[in-house]
C-alpha positions as CSV (number, residue, x, y, z in Angstrom):
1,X,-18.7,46.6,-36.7
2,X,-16.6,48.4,-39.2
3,X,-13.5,51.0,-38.1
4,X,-15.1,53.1,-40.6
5,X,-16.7,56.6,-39.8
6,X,-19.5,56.2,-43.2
7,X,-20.9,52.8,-43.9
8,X,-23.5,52.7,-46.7
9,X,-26.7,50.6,-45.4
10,X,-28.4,48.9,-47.8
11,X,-32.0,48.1,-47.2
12,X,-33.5,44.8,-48.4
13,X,-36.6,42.7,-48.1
14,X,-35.0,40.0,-46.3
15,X,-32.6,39.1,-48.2
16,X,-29.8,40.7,-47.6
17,X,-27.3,37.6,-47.0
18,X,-28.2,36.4,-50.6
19,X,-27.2,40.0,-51.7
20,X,-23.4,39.6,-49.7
21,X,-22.8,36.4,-50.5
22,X,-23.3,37.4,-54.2
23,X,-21.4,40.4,-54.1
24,X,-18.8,39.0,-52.6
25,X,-18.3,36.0,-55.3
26,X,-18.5,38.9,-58.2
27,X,-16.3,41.5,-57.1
28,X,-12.6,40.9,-55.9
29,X,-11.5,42.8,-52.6
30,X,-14.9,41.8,-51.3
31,X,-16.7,39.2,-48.5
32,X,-19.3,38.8,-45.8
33,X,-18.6,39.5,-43.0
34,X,-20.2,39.6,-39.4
35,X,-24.5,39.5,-39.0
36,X,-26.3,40.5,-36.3
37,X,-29.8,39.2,-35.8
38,X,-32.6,40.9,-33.9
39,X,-32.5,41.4,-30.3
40,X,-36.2,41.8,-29.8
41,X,-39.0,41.3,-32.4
42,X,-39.4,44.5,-34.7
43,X,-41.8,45.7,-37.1
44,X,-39.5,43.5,-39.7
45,X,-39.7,40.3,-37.9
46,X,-39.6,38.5,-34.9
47,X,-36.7,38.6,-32.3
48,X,-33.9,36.4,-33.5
49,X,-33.8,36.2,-36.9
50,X,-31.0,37.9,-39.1
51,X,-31.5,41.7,-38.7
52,X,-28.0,42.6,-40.7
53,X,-25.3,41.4,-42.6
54,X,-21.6,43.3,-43.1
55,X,-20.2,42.9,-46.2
56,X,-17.4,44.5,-48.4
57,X,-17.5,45.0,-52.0
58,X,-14.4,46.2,-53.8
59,X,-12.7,47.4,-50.6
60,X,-15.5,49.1,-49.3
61,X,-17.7,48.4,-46.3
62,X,-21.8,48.1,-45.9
63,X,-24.4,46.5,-44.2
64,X,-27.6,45.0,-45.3
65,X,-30.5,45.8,-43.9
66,X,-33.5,43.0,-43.5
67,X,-35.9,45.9,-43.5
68,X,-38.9,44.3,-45.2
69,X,-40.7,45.3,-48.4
70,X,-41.0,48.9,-47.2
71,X,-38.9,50.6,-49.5
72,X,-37.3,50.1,-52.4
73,X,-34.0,51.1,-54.4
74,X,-33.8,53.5,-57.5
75,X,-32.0,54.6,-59.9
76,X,-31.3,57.8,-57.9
77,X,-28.4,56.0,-56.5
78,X,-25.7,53.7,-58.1
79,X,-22.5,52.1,-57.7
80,X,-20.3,53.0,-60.4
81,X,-17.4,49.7,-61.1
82,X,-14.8,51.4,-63.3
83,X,-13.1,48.5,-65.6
84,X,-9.8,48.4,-66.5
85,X,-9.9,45.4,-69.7
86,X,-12.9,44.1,-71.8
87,X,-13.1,40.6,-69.9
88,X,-13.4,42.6,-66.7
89,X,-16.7,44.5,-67.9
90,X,-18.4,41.9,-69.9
91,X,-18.0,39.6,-66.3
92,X,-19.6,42.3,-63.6
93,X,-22.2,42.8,-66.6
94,X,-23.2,39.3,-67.5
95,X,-23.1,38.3,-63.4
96,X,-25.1,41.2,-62.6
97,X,-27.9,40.9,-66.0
98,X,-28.1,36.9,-66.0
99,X,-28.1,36.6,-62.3
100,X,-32.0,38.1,-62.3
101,X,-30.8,41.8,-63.3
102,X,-32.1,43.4,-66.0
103,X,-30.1,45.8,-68.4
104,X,-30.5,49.6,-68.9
105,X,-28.9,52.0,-71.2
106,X,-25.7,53.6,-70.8
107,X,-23.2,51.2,-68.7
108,X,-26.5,50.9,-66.4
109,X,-28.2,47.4,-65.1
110,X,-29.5,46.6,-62.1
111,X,-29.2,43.2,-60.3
112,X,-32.3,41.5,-58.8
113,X,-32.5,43.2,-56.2
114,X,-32.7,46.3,-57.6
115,X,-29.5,48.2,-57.0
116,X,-28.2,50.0,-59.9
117,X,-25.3,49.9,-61.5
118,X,-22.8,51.3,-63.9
119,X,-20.4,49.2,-65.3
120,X,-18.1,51.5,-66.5
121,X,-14.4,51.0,-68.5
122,X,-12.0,53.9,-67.4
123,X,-11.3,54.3,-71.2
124,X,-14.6,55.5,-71.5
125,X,-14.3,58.2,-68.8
126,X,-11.1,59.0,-70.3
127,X,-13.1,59.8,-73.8
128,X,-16.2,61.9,-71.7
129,X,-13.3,63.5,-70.2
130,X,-11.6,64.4,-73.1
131,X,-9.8,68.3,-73.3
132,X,-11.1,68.6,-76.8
133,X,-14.8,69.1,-76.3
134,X,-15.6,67.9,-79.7
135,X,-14.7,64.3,-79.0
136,X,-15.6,64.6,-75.8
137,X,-19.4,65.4,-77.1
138,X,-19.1,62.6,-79.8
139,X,-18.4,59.7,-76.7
140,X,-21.2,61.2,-74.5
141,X,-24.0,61.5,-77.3
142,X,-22.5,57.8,-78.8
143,X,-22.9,56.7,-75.3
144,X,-26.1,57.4,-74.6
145,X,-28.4,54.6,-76.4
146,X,-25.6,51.6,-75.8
147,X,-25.8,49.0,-73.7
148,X,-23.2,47.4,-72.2
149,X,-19.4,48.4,-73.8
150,X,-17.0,46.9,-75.5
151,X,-13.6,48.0,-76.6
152,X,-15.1,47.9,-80.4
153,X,-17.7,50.9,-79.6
154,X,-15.4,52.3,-77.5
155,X,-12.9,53.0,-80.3
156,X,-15.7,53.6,-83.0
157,X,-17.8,56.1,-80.5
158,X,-15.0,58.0,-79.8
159,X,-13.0,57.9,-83.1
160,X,-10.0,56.7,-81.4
161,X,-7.7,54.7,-83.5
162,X,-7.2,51.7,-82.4
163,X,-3.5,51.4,-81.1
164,X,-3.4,54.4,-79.6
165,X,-6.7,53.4,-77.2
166,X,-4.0,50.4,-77.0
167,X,-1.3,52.6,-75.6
168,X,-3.6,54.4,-73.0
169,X,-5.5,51.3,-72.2
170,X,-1.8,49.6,-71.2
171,X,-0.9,52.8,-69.4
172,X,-4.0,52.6,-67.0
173,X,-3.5,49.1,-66.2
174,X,0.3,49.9,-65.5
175,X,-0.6,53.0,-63.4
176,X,-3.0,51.0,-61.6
177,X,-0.6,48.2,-61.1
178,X,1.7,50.4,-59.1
179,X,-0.8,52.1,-57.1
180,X,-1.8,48.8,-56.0
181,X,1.7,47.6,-55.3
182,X,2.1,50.8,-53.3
183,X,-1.1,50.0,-51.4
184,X,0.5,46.7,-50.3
185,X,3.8,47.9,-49.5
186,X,1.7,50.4,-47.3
C-alpha cells in the first residue's frame, strides 16, 4: 500500500491491470505495482479474483478499482501531462488516440477507457499565462477549436516569433533539467 496520505482511485469495469500496464509503458516515472484480489465475493465478482491494482504514473500513486460497469469517467476530471518538446506531445497523444482513445478539442483525448486527458506543452501555459492580456486572449481563443499542438500553432496562435519561443522553450527544459538533478541529489 502506498506511504502516501491521498491516492487517487480509479474505478474501472474490470480492467484495471490493462489500464496500469498501459500507463506504465506510456509515461516515464511510472509502473505496476502490487494487486490485491478479493477476499470474499462482492457485488463486483466472486472472492478471488483481482479486486485492485497499484500503479504509478509520472511519479504519482493510484489504484485501480475492478468496480464493474457501475460508473463511468467524465470529462469533469482530467489528468493534465505538461510537455516539455514537440516529440514528447505528439507521443502521449498518438499512444493515448490510436490505442482506442478518441480525440477532443483543446489538448483534450481520452484513452479507451475513458479517462480524460490534456496533453498540454508548458509553452502553451506560458502563452495563456502571458502578463500582457492581449496575447494572452489571442492563445486562449486560438486554442480553443485545436486539436492536438504543435510547436507550428503554438508560435502562429500566440504570435511569438519563432526564436524567441526557441529561447524560452531551451530555458524550460534547462530549468527542468536542474530541478530534476536536484531531485536525485535529494
Amino acid at each position: 500500500m502506498s506511504q502516501n496520505r491521498i491516492v487517487t482511485c480509479l474505478w474501472f469495469d474490470g480492467q484495471a491491470r490493462a489500464a496500469a500496464e498501459f500507463y506504465a509503458a506510456t509515461f516515464p516515472m511510472s509502473h505496476v505495482d502490487s494487486a490485491m484480489n478479493a477476499p470474499a465475493d462482492n457485488p463486483s465478482m466472486p472472492e478471488g479474483q483481482e479486486l485492485t491494482v497499484e500503479f504509478t504514473v509520472l511519479g504519482q500513486p493510484f489504484i485501480g478499482l475492478n468496480g464493474g460497469p457501475r460508473f463511468h469517467h467524465s470529462e469533469a476530471v482530467s489528468f493534465m501531462v505538461l510537455t516539455d518538446t514537440q516529440e514528447e506531445t505528439d507521443r502521449y497523444w498518438d499512444a493515448i488516440t490510436s490505442n482506442g482513445g478518441e480525440e477532443s478539442m483543446c489538448g483534450w483525448c481520452k484513452d479507451r477507457w475513458g479517462l480524460s486527458w490534456q496533453i498540454t506543452p508548458r509553452a502553451l501555459m506560458a502563452a495563456i499565462t502571458d502578463p500582457d492580456r492581449a496575447a494572452a486572449k489571442r492563445a486562449m481563443e486560438a486554442m480553443q477549436p485545436l486539436q492536438a499542438w504543435t510547436l507550428d500553432q503554438q508560435v502562429s496562435i500566440c504570435e511569438i516569433p519563432a526564436p524567441p519561443f526557441k529561447e524560452m522553450a531551451r530555458a524550460e527544459e534547462f530549468r527542468l533539467k536542474r530541478r530534476r538533478e536536484e531531485l536525485d541529489a535529494e
